[in-house]
C-alpha positions in Angstrom: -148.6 164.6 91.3 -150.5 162.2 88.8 -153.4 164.7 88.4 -151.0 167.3 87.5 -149.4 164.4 85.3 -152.8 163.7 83.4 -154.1 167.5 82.4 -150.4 167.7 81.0 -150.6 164.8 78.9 -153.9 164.5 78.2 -154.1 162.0 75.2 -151.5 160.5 75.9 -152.4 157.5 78.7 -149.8 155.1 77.6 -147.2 158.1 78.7 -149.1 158.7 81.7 -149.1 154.7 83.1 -145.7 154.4 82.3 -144.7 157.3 84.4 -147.2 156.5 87.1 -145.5 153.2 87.5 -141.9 154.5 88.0 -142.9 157.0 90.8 -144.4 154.2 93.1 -141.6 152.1 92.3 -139.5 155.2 93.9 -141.3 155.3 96.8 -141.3 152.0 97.2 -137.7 151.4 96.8 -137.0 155.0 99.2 -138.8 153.6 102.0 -137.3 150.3 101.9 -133.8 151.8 102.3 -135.0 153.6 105.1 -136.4 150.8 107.1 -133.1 148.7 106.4 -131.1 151.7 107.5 -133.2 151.7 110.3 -132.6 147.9 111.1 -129.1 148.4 110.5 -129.1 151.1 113.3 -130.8 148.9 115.5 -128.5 145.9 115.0 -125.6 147.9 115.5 -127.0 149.6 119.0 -127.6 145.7 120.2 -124.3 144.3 119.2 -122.9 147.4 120.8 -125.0 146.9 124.2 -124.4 142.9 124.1 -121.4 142.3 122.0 -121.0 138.3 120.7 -118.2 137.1 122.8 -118.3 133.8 120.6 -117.4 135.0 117.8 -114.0 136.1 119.0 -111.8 139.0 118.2 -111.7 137.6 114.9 -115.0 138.4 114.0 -114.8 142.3 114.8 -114.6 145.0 112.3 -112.0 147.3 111.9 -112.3 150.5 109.7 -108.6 152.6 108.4 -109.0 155.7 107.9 -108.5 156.8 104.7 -105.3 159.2 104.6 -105.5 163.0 103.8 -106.1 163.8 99.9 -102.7 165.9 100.0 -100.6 163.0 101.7 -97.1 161.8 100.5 -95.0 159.8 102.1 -91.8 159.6 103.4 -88.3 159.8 101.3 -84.5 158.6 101.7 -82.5 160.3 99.6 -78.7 159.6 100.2 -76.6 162.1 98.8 -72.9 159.6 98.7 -74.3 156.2 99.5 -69.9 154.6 99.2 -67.4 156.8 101.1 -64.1 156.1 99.7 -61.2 157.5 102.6 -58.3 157.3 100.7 -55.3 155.5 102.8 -55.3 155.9 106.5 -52.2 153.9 108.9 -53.8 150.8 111.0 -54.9 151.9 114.7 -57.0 155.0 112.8 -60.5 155.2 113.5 -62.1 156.6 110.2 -65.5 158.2 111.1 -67.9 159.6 108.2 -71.4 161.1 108.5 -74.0 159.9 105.4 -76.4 162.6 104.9 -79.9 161.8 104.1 -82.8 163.8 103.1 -85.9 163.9 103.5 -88.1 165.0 100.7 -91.4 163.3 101.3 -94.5 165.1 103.1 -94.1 163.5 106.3 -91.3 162.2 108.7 -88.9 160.1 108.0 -88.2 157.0 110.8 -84.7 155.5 110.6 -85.9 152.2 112.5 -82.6 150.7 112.4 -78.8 150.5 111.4 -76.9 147.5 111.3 -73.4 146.9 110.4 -71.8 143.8 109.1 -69.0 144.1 111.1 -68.2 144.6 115.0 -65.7 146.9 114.1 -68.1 149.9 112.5 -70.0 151.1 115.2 -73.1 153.7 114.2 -75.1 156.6 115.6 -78.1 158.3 113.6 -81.0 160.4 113.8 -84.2 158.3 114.7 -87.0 160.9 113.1 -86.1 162.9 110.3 -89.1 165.8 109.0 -90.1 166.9 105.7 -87.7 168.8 103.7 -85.6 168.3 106.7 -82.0 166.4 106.5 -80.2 163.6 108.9 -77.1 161.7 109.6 -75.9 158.5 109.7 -72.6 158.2 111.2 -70.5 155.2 111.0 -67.0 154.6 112.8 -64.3 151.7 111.4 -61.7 150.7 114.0 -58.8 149.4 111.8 -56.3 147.7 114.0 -57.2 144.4 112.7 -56.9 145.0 108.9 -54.4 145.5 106.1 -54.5 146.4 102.8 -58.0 147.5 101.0 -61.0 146.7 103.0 -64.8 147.3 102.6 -67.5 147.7 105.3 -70.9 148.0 104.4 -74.2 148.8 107.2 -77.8 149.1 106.3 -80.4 151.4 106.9 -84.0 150.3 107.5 -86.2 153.2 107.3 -90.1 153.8 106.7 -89.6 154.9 103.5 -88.5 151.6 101.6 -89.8 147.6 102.3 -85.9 147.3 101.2 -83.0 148.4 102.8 -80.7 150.9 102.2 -76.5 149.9 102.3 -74.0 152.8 102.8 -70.4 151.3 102.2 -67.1 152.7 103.5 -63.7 151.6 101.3 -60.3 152.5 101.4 -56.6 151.1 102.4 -55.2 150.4 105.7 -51.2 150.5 105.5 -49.6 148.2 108.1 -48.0 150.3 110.5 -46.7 147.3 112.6 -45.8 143.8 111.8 -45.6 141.1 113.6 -44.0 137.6 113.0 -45.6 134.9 113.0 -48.5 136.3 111.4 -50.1 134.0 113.2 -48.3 132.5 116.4 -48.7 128.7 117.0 -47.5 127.0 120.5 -47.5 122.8 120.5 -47.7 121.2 124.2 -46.7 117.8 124.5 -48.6 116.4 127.8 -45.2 115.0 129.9 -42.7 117.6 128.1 -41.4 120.6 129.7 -43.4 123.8 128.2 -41.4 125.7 125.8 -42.0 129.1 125.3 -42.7 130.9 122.1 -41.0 134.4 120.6 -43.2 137.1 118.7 -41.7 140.1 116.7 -43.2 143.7 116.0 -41.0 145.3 113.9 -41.5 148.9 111.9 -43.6 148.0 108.6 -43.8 151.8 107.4 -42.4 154.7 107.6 -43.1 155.5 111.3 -41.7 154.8 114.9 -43.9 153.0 116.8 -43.4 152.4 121.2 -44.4 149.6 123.0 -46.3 150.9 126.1 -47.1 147.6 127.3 -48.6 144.0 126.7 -51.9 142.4 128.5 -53.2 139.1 128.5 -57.0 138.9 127.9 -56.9 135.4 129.5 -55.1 133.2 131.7 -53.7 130.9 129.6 -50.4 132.3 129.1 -47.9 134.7 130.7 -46.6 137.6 128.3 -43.4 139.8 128.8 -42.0 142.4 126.8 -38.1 142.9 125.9 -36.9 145.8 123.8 -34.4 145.0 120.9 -33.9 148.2 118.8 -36.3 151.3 120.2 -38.9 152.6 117.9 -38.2 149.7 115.2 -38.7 146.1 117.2 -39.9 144.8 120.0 -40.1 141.3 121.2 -42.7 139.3 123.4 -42.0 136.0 124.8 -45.2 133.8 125.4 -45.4 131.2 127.6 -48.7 128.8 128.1 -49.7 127.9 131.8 -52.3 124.8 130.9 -54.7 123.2 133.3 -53.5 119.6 133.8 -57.1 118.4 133.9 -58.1 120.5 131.1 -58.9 118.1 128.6 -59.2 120.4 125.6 -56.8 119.7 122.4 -57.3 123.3 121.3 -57.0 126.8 123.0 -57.1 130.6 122.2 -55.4 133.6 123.8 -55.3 137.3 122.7 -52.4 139.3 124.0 -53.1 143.1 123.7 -50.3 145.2 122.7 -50.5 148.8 123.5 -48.5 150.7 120.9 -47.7 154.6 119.6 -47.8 155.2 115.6 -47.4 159.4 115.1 -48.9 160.3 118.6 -52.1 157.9 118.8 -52.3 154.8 120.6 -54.2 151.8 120.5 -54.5 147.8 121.6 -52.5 145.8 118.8 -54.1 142.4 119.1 -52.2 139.1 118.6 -53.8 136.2 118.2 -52.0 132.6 119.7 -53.3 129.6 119.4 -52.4 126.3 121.5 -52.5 122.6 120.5 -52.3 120.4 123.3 -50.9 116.8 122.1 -50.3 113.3 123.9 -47.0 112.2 124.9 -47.7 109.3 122.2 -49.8 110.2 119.0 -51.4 107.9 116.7 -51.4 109.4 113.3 -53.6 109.5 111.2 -56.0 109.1 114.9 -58.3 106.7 112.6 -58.6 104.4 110.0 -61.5 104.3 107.1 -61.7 101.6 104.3 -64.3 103.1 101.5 -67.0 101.4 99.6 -63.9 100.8 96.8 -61.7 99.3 99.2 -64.8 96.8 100.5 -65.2 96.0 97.2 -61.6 94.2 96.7 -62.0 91.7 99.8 -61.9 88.2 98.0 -61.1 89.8 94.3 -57.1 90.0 95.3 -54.7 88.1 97.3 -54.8 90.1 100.3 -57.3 91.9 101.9 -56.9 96.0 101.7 -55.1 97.1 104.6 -53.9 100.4 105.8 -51.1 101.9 108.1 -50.9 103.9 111.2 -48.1 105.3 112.6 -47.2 104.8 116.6 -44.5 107.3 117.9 -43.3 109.4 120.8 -43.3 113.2 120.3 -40.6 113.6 123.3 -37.4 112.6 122.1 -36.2 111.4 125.7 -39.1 109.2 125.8 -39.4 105.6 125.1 -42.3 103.7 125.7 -43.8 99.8 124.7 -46.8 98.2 123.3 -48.0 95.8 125.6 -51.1 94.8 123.8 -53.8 94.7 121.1 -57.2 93.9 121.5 -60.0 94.4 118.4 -63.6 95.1 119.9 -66.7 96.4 118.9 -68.2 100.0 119.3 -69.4 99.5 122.2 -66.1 98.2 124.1 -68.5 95.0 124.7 -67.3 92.5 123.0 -64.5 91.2 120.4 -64.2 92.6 117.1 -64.5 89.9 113.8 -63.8 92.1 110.7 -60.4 93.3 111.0 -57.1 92.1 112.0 -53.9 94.1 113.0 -49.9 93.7 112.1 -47.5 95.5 114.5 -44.1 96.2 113.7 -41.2 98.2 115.3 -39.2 101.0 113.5 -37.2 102.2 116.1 -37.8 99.9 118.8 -39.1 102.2 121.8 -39.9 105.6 119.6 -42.0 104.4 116.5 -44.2 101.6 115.7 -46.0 101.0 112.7 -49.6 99.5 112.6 -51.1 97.5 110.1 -55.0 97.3 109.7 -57.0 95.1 106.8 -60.5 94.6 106.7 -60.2 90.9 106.8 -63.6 89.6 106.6 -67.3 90.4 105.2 -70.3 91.4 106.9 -73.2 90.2 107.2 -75.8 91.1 104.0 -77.8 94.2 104.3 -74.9 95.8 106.7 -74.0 99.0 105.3 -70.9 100.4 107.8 -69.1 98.2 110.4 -67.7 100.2 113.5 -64.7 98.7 115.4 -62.1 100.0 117.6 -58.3 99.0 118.2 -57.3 98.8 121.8 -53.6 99.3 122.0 -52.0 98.8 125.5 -48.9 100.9 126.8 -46.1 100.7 129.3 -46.3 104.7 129.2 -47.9 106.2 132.7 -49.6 108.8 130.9 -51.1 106.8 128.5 -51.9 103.7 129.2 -54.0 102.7 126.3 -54.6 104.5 122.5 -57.9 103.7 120.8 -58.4 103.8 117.6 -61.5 103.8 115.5 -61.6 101.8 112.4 -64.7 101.9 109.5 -65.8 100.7 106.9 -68.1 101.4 104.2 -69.7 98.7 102.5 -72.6 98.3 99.6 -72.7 98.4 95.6 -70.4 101.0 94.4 -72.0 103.3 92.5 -71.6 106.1 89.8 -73.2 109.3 89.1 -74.2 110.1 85.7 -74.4 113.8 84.8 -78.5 114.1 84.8 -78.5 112.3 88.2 -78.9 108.5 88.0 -76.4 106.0 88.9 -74.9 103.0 86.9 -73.7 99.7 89.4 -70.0 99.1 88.7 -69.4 95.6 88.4 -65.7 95.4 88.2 -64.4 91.8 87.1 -67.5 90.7 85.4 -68.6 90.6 81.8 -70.0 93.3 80.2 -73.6 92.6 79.9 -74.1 94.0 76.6 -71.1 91.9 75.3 -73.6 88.6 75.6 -76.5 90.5 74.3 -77.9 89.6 70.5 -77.1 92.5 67.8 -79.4 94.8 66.8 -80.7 94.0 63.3 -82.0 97.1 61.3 -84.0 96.6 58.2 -85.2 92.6 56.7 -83.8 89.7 58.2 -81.3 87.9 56.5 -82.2 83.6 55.5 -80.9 81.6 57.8 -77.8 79.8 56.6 -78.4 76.3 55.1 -76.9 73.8 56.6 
């Protein structure tokens, strides 16, 4: 190759050097890459035949393959993403199928569907193909709503990182109404149980039929009397409590089974059951704030507040035997309040007086006591009642988040503060 080189450009050796150079560079260079290829192959074989266990999973490679040059992906296109159904009477179950499409180049996935409410259930197709088209069907139950509502679900798909809401709106007209709206049964612990009446009377248009009533729970008993047929219907409730259940509140669901223009459904209605004592402190605590604190020594009595004492059986009478003031823990006396008890209908209502009487120590920021009050009742022989108070500087937010110390009775500091002088200072008077 150089001979042939020098008989072309004979003359010219400066060309002929120059050109020289660059080929054994090239040769060079080529069988360089061919003995790292070479080592490359031979590392790779070994790592293959002994892999590195301590390097860890971490360390391995992993190649993606690169996708076809003619890929797209997936699309969701929903042709209606709201459903509006118009007005439908309560007990319907409105069912509507979203369509989407699919206009990617490869299957569409719905992954998932979920609703925002129990009440829309869903079905849907899980792989949807190019070109091709799905359904997403969602059901709303309506027995529990009035008026305009609005139930949404969303669709997660492997289309979108986002997901995609369909929405179902419309109005529910009340085919049944019932009174109370919502039932409410008081039990006085010691008092016979009284029983509590519920009304479903005609709210449109259309007879409705009682087929019967059910009890979800034990709590209560339910029965079913017929007033005026096709127009009202009344149900008597009555609670049957645990006497060792110690819960204040409680929840039962009575399932009414009615006919509105041929369909039936469960009408539920919701009761709910406050258990009282025989005698009720009210309010059940006391609280003195930071502001209140704050007064003890400033005016001529300490701040106090009131509880009422009383009897919710009006056959009952009862007696306070006794007061006692003790800490949190029940372990020893209380030293921060006092108490002042007075009859207002000697046997029925007393009236209870609490003042924080005395300061804490410094550095206490909340004192914790409790009243003991002693009964002659045999279902409740003592009330306790907690009393709190809040104690430190009162303080005042300013808009941009500091606070400013209220120092109420005092001189203003910047009363007894020298005036600002702007501009030379005046002689001094002579004396």
């Amino acid at each position: 190759m150089l001979k042939k080189l020098a008989k072309y450009n004979a003359g010219r050796p400066g060309l002929v050097v120059a050109l020289a150079a660059v080929i054994v560079l090239a040769n060079i260079g080529q069988v360089a890459s061919q003995q790292q290829g070479s080592a490359k192959t031979k590392v790779s074989q070994a790592e293959k035949a002994s892999p590195d266990k301590s390097k860890g999973p971490s360390k391995r490679r992993y190649f993606l393959k690169p996708p076809p040059k003619n890929f797209t992906p997936p699309t969701s296109n929903v042709n209606e993403p709201v459903f509006d159904w118009g007005s439908v009477l309560q007990g319907e179950v409105v069912i509507h199928e979203f369509q989407l499409k699919n206009t990617g180049g490869s299957p569409l996935k719905i992954e998932k569907v979920k609703p925002a409410c129990g009440c829309t259930t869903v079905e849907f197709t899980e792989v949807i193909a190019q070109g091709a088209t799905g359904k997403v069907t969602l059901r709303v139950d309506t027995k529990k709503f009035s008026g305009t509502v609005r139930k949404t679900a969303e669709v997660f798909t492997n289309a979108n990182k986002v997901s995609q809401r369909l929405t179902m709106t419309g109005k529910i007209e009340l085919a049944i109404e019932i009174e109370p709206r919502l039932p409410r049964i008081q039990v006085v612990k010691g008092v016979p149980i009284k029983p509590v009446s519920i009304t479903l009377k005609k709210a449109a248009n259309y007879a409705f039929k009682v087929n019967k009533v059910s009890s979800k729970s034990e709590l209560v008993d339910v029965t079913m009397k017929t007033v005026e047929e096709g127009n009202l219907y009344e149900l008597t409730v009555t609670p049957k409590l645990d006497k060792d259940d110690s819960r204040k509140y409680h929840y039962a669901e009575i399932n009414a089974n009615v006919t509105v223009k041929d369909k039936s459904f469960d009408l539920p209605v919701k009761v709910s059951i406050t258990v009282k004592e025989r005698i009720e402190a009210s309010p059940p605590s006391v609280y003195f704030s930071r502001r209140d604190t704050d007064k003890l020594g400033k005016t001529p009595a300490p701040p106090s507040k009131q509880l009422t004492i009383k009897s919710l059986d009006p056959s009952h009478s009862f007696k306070i035997t006794g007061i006692e003031l003790l800490n949190a823990t029940l372990s020893k006396s209380g030293e921060h309040f006092t108490t002042k008890l007075e009859a207002v209908t000697e046997g029925k209502e007393y009236k209870l007086t609490v003042a924080y009487a005395k300061k804490a120590k410094a550095g206490t920021r909340r004192v914790i006591e409790k009243i003991r009050l002693s009964t002659d009742d045999p279902l409740r022989k003592e009330i306790l009642i907690n009393a709190t108070a809040s104690l430190g500087t009162t303080t005042l937010k300013r808009n941009f988040g500091s606070t400013k110390k209220i120092t109420s009775g005092l001189t203003n500091p910047a009363a007894t503060q020298k005036p600002k002088v702007f501009g030379p200072i005046p002689p001094a008077p002579k004396k």
